[in-house]
C-alpha positions in Angstrom: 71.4 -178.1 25.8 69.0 -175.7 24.8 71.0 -174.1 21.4 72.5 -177.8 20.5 68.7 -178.7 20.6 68.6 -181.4 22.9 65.0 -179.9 23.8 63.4 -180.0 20.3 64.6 -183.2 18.9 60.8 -184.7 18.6 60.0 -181.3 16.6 59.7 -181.6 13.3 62.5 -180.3 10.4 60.4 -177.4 9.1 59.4 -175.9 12.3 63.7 -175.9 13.2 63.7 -179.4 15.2 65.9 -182.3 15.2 62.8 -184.4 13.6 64.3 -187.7 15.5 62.1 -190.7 15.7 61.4 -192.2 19.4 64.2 -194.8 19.1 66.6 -192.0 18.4 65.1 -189.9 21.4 65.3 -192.7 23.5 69.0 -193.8 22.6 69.9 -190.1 23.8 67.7 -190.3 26.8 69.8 -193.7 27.6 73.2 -192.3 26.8 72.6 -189.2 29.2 71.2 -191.6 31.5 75.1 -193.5 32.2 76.4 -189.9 32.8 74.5 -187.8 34.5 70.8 -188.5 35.7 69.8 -184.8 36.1 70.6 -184.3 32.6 68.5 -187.1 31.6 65.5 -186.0 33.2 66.1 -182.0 32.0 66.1 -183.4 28.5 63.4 -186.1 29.0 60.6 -183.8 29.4 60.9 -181.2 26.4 60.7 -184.4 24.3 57.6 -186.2 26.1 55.7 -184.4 28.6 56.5 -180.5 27.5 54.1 -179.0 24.9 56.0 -179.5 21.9 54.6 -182.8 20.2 51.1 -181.3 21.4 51.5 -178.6 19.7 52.8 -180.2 16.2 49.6 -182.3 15.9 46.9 -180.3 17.2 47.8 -176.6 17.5 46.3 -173.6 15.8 48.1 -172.5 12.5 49.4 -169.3 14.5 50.0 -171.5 18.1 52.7 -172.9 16.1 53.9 -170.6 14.3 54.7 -168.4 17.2 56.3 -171.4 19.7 57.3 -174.1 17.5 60.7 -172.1 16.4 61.0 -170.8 19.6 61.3 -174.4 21.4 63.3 -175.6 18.3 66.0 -172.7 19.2 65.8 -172.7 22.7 64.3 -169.3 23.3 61.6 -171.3 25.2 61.9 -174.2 27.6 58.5 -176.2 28.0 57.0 -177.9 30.7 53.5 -179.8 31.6 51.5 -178.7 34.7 49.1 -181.5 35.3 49.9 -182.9 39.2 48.0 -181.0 42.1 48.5 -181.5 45.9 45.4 -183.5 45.3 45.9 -185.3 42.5 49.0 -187.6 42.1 48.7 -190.5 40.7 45.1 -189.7 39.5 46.5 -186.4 37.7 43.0 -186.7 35.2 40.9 -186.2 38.4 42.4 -182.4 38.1 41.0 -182.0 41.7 42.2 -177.8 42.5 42.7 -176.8 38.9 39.4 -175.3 37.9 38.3 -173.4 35.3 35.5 -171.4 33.7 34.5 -170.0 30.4 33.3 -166.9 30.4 33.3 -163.1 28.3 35.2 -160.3 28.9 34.8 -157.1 26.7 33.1 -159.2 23.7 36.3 -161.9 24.0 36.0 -165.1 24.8 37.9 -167.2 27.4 38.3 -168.9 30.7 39.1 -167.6 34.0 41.0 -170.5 36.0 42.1 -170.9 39.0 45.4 -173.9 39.6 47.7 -175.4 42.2 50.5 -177.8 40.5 53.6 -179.1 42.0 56.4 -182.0 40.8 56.5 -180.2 37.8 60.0 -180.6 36.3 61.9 -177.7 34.4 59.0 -175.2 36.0 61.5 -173.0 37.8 63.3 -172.5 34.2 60.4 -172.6 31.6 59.0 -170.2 29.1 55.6 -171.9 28.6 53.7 -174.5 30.3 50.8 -176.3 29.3 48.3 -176.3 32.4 45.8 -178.9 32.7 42.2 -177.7 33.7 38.7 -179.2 34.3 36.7 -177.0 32.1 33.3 -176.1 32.9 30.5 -174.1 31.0 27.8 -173.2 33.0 26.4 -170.9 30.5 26.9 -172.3 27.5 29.1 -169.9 26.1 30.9 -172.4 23.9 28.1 -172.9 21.4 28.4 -176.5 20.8 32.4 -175.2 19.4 34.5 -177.2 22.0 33.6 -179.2 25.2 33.7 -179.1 28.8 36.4 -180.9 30.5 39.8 -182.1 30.8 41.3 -179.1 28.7 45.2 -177.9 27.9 45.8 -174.3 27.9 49.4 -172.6 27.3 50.6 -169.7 29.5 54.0 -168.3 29.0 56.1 -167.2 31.5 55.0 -163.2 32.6 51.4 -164.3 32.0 49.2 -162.2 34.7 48.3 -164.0 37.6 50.6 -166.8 36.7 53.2 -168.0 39.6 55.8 -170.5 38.1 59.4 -169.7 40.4 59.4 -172.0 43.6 61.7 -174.9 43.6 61.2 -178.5 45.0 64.4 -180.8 45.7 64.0 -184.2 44.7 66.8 -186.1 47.0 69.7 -185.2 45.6 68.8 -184.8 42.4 69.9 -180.8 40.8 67.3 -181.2 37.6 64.9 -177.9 37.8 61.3 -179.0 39.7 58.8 -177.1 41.2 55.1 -175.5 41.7 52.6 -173.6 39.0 50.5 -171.7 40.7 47.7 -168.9 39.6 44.5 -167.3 41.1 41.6 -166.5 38.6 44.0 -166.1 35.9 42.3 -164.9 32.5 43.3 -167.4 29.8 41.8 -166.0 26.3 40.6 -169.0 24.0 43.3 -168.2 21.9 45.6 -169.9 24.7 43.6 -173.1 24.6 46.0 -175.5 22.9 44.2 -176.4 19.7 41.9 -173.4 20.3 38.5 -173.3 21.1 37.7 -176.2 19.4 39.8 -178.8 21.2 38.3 -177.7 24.5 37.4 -180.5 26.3 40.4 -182.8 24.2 43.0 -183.2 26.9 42.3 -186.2 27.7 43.5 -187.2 24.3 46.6 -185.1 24.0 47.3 -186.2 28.2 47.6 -190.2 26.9 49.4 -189.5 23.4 51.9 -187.4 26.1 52.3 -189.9 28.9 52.5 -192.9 26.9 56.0 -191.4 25.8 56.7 -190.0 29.0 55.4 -193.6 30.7 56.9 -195.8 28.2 59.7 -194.3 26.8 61.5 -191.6 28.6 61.1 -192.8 32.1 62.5 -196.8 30.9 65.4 -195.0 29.2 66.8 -194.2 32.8 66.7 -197.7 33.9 68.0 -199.2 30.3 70.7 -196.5 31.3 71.1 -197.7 34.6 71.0 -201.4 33.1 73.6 -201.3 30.8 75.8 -199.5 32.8 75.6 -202.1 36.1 75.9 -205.0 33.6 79.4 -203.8 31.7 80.8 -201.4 34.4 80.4 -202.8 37.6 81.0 -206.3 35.9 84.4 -205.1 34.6 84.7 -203.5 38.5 84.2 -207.4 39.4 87.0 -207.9 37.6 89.6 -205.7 38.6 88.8 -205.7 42.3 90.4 -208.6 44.1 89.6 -209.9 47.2 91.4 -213.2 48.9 93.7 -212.7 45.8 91.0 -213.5 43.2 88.9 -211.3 41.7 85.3 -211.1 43.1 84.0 -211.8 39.7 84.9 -215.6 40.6 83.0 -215.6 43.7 79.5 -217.2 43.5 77.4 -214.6 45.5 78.8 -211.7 43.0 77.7 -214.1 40.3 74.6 -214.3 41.1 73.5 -210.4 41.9 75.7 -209.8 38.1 73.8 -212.2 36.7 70.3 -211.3 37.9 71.5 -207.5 37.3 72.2 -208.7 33.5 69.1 -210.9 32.7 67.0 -207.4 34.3 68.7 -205.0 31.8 68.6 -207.5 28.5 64.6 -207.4 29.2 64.6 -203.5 30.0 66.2 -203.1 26.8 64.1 -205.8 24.4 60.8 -203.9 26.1 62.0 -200.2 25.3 63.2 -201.5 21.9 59.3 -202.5 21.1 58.1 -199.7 22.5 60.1 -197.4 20.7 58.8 -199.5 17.7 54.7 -199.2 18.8 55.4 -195.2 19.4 57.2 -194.8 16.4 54.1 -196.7 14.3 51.9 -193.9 15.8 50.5 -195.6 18.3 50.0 -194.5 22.2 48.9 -197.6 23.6 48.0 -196.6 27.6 48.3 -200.1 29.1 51.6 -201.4 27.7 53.1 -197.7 28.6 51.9 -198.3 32.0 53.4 -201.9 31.9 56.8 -200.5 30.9 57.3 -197.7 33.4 56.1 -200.0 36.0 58.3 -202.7 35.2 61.4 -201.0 33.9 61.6 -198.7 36.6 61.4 -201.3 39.5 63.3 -203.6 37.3 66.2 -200.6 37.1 66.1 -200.1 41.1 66.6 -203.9 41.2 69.3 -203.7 39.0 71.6 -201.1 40.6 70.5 -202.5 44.0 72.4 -205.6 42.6 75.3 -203.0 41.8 75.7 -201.2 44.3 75.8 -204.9 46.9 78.5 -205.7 44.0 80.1 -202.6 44.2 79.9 -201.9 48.0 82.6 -199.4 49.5 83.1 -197.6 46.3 79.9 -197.3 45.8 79.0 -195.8 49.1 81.8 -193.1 49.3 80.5 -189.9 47.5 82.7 -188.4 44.7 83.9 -188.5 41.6 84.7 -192.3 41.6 81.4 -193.1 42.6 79.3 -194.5 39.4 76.7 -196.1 41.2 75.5 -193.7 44.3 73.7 -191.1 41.5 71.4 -193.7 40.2 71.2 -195.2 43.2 69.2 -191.9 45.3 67.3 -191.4 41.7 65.9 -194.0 40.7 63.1 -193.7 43.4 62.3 -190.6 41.6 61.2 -192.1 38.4 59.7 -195.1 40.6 57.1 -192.4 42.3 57.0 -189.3 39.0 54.0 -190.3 36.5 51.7 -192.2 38.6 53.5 -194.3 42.0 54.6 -197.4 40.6 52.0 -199.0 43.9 49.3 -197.3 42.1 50.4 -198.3 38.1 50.6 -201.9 39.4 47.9 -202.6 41.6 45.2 -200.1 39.8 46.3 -198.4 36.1 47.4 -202.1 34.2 44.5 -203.8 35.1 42.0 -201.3 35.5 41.9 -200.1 32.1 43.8 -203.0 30.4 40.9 -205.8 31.4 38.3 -204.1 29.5 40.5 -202.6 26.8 42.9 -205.8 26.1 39.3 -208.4 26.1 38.1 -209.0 22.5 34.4 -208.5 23.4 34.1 -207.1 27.0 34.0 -203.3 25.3 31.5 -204.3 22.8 29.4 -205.6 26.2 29.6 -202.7 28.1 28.8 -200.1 24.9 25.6 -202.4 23.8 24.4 -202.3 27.9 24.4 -197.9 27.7 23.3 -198.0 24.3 20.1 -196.6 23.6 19.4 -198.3 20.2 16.3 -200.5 19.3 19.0 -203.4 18.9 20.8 -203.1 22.0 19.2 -205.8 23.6 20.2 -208.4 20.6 23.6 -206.9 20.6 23.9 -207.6 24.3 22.9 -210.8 23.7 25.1 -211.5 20.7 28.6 -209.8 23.0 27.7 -212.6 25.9 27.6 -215.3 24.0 31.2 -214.3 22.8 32.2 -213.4 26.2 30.9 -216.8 27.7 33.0 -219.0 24.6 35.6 -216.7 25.0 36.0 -218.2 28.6 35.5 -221.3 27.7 38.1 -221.6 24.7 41.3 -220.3 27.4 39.6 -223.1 29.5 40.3 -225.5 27.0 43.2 -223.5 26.3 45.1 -223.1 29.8 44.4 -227.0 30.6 45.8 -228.4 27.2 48.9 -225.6 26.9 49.6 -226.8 30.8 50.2 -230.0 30.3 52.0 -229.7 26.6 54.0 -227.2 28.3 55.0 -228.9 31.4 56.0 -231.8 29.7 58.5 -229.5 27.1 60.1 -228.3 30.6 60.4 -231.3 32.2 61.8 -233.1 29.4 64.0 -230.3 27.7 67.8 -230.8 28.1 70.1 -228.6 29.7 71.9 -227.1 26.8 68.7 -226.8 24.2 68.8 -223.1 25.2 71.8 -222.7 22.8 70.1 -223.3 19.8 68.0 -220.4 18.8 65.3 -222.1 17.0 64.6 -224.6 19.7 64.9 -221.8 22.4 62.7 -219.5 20.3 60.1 -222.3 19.9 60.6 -223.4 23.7 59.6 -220.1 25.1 57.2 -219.1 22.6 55.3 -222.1 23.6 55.6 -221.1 27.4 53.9 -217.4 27.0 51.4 -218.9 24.2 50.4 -221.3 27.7 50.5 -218.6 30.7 49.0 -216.4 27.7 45.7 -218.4 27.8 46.1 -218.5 32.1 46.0 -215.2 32.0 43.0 -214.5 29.7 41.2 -217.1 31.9 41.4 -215.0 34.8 41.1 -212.2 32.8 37.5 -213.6 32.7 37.1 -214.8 36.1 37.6 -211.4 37.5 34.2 -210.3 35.9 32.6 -212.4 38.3 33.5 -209.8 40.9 31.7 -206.7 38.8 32.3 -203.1 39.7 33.9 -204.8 43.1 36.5 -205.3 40.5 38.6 -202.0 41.4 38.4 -202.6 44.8 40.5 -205.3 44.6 43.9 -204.0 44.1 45.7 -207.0 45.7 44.2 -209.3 43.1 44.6 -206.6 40.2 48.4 -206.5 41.4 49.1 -209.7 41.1 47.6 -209.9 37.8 49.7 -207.0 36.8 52.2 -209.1 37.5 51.7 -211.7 35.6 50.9 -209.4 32.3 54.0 -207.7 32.3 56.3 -210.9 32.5 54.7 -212.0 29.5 54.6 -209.0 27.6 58.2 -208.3 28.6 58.9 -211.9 27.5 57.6 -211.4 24.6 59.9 -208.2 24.0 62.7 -210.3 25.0 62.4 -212.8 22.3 61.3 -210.1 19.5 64.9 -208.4 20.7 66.6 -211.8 20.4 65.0 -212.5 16.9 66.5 -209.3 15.5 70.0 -209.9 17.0 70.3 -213.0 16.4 74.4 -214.3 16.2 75.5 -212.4 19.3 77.3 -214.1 21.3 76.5 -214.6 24.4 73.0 -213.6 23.4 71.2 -216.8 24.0 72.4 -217.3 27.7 71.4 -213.8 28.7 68.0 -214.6 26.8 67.7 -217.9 28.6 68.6 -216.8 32.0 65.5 -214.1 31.2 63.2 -215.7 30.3 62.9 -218.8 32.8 62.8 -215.5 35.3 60.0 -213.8 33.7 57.9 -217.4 33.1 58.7 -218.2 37.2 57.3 -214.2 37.7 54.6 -215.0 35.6 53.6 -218.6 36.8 53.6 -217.2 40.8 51.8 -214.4 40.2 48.8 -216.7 38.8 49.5 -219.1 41.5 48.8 -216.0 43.9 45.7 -214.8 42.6 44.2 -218.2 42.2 44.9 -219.3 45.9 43.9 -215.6 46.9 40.7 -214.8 44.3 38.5 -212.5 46.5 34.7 -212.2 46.2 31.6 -214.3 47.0 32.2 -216.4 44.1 36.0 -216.2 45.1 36.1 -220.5 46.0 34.3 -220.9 42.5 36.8 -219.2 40.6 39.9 -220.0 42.7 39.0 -223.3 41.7 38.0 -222.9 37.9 41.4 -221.4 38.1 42.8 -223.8 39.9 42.0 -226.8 37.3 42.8 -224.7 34.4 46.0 -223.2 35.3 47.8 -226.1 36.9 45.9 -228.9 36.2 48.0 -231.9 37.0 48.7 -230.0 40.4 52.9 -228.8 41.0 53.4 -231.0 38.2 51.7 -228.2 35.6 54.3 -225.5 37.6 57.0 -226.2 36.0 59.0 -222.9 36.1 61.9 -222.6 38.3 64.9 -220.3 38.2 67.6 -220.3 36.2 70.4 -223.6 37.2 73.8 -222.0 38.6 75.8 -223.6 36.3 73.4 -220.5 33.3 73.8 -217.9 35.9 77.8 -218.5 36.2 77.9 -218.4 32.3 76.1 -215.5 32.5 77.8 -213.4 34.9 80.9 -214.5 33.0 80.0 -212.9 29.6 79.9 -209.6 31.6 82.7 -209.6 33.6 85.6 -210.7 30.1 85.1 -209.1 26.7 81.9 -210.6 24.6 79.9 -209.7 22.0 77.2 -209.3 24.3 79.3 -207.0 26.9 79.8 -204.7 24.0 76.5 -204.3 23.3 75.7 -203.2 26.2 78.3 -200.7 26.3 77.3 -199.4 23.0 75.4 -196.6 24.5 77.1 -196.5 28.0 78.8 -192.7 27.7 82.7 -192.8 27.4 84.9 -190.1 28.4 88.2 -189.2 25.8 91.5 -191.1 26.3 93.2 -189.0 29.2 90.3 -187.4 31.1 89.5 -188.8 34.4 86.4 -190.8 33.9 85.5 -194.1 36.4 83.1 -195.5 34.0 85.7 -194.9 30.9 88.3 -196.2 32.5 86.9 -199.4 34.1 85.3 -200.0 30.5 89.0 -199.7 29.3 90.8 -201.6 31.3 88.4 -204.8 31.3 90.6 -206.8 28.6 94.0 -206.2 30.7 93.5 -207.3 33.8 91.6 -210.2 32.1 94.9 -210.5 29.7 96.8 -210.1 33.0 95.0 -213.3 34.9 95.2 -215.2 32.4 98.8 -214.6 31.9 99.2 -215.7 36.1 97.1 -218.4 35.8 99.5 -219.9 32.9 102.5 -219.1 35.0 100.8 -221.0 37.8 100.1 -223.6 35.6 103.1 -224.2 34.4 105.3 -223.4 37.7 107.2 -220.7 35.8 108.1 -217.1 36.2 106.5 -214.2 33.9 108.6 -212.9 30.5 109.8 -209.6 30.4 106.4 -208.5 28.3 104.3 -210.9 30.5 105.7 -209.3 33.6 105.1 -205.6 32.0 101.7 -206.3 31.4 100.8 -207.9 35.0 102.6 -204.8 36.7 100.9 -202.5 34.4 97.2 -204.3 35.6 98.1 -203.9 39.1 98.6 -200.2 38.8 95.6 -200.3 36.9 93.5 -202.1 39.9 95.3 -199.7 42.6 94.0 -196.9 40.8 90.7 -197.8 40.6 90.1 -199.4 43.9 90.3 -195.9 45.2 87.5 -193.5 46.6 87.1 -190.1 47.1 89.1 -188.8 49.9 88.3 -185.2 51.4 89.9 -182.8 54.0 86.8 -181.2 54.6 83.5 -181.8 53.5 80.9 -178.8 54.6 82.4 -174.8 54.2 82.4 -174.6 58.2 85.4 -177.7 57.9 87.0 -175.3 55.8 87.6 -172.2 57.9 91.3 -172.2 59.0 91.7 -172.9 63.0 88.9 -175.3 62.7 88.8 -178.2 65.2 86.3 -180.9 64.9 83.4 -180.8 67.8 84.9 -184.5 69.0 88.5 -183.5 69.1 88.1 -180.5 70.7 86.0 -182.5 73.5 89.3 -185.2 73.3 91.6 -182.4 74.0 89.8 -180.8 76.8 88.9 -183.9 78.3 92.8 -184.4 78.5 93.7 -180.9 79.7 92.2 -181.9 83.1 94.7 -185.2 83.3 97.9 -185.1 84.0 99.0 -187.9 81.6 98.4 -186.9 78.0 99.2 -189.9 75.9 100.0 -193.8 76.3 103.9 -192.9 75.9 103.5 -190.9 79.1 101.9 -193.1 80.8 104.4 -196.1 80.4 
């Protein structure tokens, strides 16, 4: 990995990189992601959270002249030290990594002290980039740099600097494990940036994570996604069961269906994203959103796959697809901030102030010291106060226009892309302007605000099915003609609009705070005036999640796309994924060709007979899972007898009939 440059590909050409854009890294990220999950996350962090971005846009002239070529070619593997034992998913708090600038022999630097752990590719790296709270108690910097969150780059050998011990995540074999140093001398040379971008890490920590949040960690579950969706739905195929294959049975259906839906809005969120990064932008909130959501949506997913699956996907070995994902996925949901805390803290807690048009303006004018800070003040409430009142307005007319569209829509308008288009751009436009609504009520509560994770979880909710519904019809609006395209769109989008509508419902029966009633009931007539009428969302009918599950378990346009970045092994080499993949349009050619011969009450041809016998090898094969004589070393020694059997026999030694033949 490291010479073929699968750790430099976000590095520019002239410093020896790949110079790939985020869509490209993330495609790679994806594709590694169907094979092997350790290899996804070894490759994940070079490209997001390891130094090497960092160090293109604000290193010193000789910082990257020195390790720019050297994490091009491989001679050093990054990493990012920013977790402590107490601080998770409040890294920024950098509670136990300390340090102070002071002079040693007429040179200028900081003597810090650290404790990280979860830090992946430590055990293996050259250079990490350590995180510190800087402090300057003697004003050594001279106004040339800032105390604070600062980023300073150690390489491995550096005095005092203890980077070998080895955490083991599950089952996972990707390298993870502590940074540790005691009053290690850092010269200011080391400070990424220098002296001057002391105090800037906050910056370079959100340019980092909204990669690492919003790209690398959704490209495991778009992984994960694609693959349930085409493999396990061609496994659906060839596995039979009561002599039909489970693909026909309605429960299967359903979890292939769901599983499908999940991915197609995985995917349309990390194709925006990859978009918004690649336009420069490092937007905290909707990176949040989409490790959050893709994440839990991905352990949803191969949940669904693995039920679908079941005995082959519990037996460990080499024709298990699903159990790898399965055991890792939990890693991604906890690394980067605990999805618990991203949902009910991080989305709202910085997005409600960040993501209001006039809120910021408010709070700056109210800590401003300017002669017109009053009048400005003054000027931002008026704006926040209309604000409120024009998504009143808003929520109560979009309800009712809305709820009429769903009630009166017909079953079919869905495949007509305009019409569906129009349809559920008129839906989010409506739970849009509920959301901004409560978006206002919740400054009733104040600074009580963050206390109130349940409610800020709810509304997290809500804000993610509609920006992820929003991703969902941007992806179908660029891939328009698919087939199968506007089902899977469909089927997503009454899901996401049902997420949305009962997480609202939620926090308006639920709003906390003195003025809780007041609002619950502002809410209450704005959100759904006309009572269950104005909640008009429900899931998808069975008769769009059978279609559904059908375009995944028979070749379609839509299949193929999703297999597009799914790896594939070469004709010949034992591969489960490959070969499920390839062997999807024969056993469908083969029940088609025994339904016909059913139909017409007829035996098979010669050819017809060749191709049904050549599917039912096909399915024998791979039905099968791993089988082993032994499975620990111990197993292995010769003369070994197995604790139980060994207790069988001696139990017997003492009888004096030793089997049923005997004893007859």
């Amino acid at each position: 990995m490291r010479t073929a440059g699968f750790f430099s590909m976000k590095i520019p050409k002239e410093w020896g990189g790949k110079g790939f854009s985020t869509a490209c890294v993330s495609a790679v990220l994806v594709k590694l992601a169907t094979h092997c999950t350790d290899a996804n996350a070894t490759v994940a962090v070079p490209n997001s959270l390891g130094p090497g971005e960092l160090l293109v846009r604000y290193g010193t002239d000789r910082q990257k002249e020195y390790f720019l070529p050297r994490l091009a070619d491989g001679t050093l593997i990054p990493c990012f030290g920013l977790t402590g034992p107490h601080s998770g998913s409040d890294a920024t708090s950098l509670i136990g990594s300390s340090g102070v600038v002071e002079e040693r022999e007429g040179v200028l630097g900081v003597r810090a002290s650290f404790k990280k752990r979860y830090i992946t590719l430590a055990p293996v790296a050259g250079v990490v980039g350590i995180g510190l709270d800087l402090k300057d108690p003697n004003n050594l910097l001279g106004g040339k740099g800032e105390e604070g969150f600062t980023v300073a780059l150690l390489e491995r050998g550096h005095e005092g600097l203890d980077m070998g011990p080895r955490h083991i995540p599950l089952n996972s074999a990707f390298m993870n494990g502590t940074v540790e140093g005691e009053d290690v001398w850092i010269p200011m040379e080391s400070i990424l940036g220098g002296q001057e971008r002391a105090g800037f890490g906050w910056h370079m920590f959100v340019e980092c994570l909204a990669e690492g949040r919003g790209v690398s960690l959704p490209a495991g579950s778009i992984g994960a996604a694609r693959s349930v969706a085409s493999v396990v739905g061609a496994y659906t195929r060839v596995r039979k069961q009561f002599k039909v294959p489970i693909a026909e049975f309605g429960g299967i259906q359903e979890a292939l269906a769901d599983a499908a839906s999940d991915g197609l809005v995985c995917i349309a969120g990390g194709d925006l994203m990859n978009s918004i990064v690649d336009n420069h932008e490092a937007p905290m909130v909707i990176s949040s959103i989409m490790k959050q959501n893709c994440t839990e949506r991905g352990r949803r997913i191969v949940e669904k796959g693995m039920d679908i699956a079941a005995g082959s996907a519990i037996c460990r070995g080499d024709n298990n697809y699903m159990a790898q994902a399965y055991m890792s996925l939990p890693i991604a949901i906890t690394v980067e901030g605990a999805n618990i805390m991203t949902r009910s803290f991080q989305v709202i807690g910085q997005g409600l102030t960040r993501c209001h048009p006039h809120m910021l303006e408010l709070i700056y004018s109210l800590q401003s010291d300017e002669p017109d800070a009053v009048d400005k003040f003054g000027t931002q409430l008026k704006k926040v106060i209309g604000h409120g009142a024009e998504n009143f307005a808003l929520s109560i007319g979009r309800g009712i226009k809305s709820s009429f569209q769903v009630k009166t829509r017909s079953k079919d308008a869905y495949k007509h892309g305009d019409k569906l288009l129009q349809h559920h751009e008129d839906q989010l436009l409506r739970l849009s302007a509920n959301f901004a609504l409560t978006a206002d009520l919740c400054f009733t509560l104040g600074g009580k605000l963050k206390f109130e994770e349940l409610l800020m979880g709810r509304l997290a909710d809500a804000m993610g099915a509609i920006f992820l519904g929003y991703s969902t019809l941007h992806f179908y609006h660029n891939n328009r003609g698919l087939e199968g395209l506007e089902a899977v769109t469909e089927h997503a989008m009454l899901r996401l609009e049902r997420e949305a509508q009962q997480a609202l419902e939620a926090a308006q029966q639920n709003f906390p705070g003195p003025l809780g009633g007041v609002a619950s009931g502002v809410m209450g007539l704005a959100c759904f005036p006309l009572g269950g009428f104005t909640k008009p969302y429900k899931p998808p009918r069975d008769e769009l999640t059978k279609e559904v599950s059908n375009l995944f378990t028979k070749p379609s346009e839509i299949n193929s796309m999703f297999t597009e970045l799914i790896y594939t092994a070469p004709e010949g080499e034992r591969h489960q994924i490959s070969e499920l993949l390839r062997a999807l349009p024969l056993v469908c050619e083969a029940d088609a060709i025994a339904s016909a011969c059913r139909k017409e009450k007829r035996e098979p041809t010669a050819d017809e007979q060749a191709t049904l016998s050549k599917a039912e090898a096909v399915r024998d094969k791979l039905i099968q899972v791993d089988v082993y004589e032994h499975a620990t070393e111990e197993e292995a020694q010769p003369g070994y007898v197995r604790p139980a059997i060994q207790g069988t026999e001696e139990m017997f030694s003492t009888s004096d009939v030793k089997n049923f033949a005997k004893y007859a």
